[in-house]
N, C-alpha and C positions, 0 to 999 in steps of 0.2 A: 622803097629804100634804095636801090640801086639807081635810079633814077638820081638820088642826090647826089651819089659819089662823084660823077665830072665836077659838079659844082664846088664841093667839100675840095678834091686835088687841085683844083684852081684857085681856089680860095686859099688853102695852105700854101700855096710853091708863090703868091704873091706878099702871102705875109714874110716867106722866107724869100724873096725877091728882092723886097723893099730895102728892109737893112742890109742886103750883099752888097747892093748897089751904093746905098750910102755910105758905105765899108769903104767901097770902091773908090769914093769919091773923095775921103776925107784920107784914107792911107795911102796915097799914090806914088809915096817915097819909100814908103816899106815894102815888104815883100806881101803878095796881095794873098787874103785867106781863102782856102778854098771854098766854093759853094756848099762841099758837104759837111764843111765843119759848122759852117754857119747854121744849115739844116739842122744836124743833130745837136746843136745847143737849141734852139729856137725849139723842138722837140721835147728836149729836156725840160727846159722852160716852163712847157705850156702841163707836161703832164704832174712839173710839180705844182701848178696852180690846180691842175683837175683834187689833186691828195690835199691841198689845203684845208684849213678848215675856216677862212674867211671869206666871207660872202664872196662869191663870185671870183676866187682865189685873187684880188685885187692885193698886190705890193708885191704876192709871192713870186708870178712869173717874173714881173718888172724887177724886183733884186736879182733873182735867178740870172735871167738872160743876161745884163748888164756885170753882172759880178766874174759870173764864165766868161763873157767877151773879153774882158779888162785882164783876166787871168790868161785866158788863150790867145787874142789876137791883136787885142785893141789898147791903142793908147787913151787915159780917163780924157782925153781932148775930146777925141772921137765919141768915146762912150757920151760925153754930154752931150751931143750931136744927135746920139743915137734912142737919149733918153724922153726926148720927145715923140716918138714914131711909137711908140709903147702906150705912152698916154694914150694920143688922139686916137689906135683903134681900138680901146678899150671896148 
């Protein structure tokens, strides 16, 4: 089990990576959001898809994440930019 965890914190810090970065790219006239806010929505996110009750908590993270973003950091331009990265690593 310990054995996993490098892989599990690399695995995570790239899924919270990916959308910083896109963040990054599409808000470069606004004020740019932290990485830890990204982190603890992306967190949030993920543990309301764990509490779902649909298969494989499929829509829950995806509304979650993108509904926080759009509240906390993101313009819906961005957010539709962003709503692809969700699918594909489903």
């Amino acid at each position: 089990m310990l054995a996993e965890l490098p892989t599990t914190l690399i695995l995570t810090a790239t899924f919270i990576g990916c959308p910083y970065s896109r963040i990054r790219a599409f808000e470069y006239n606004s004020n740019d959001p932290e990485m830890i806010a990204i982190a603890v929505i992306y967190l949030v996110a993920i543990t309301m898809e764990l509490l779902s009750p649909t298969p494989g908590g499929i829509g829950t993270a995806e509304a979650a994440f993108l509904l926080t973003l759009i509240e906390a950091v993101l313009s819906q331009t961005t957010a539709a930019a962003i709503g692809p990265y969700r699918l594909l690593t489903f």
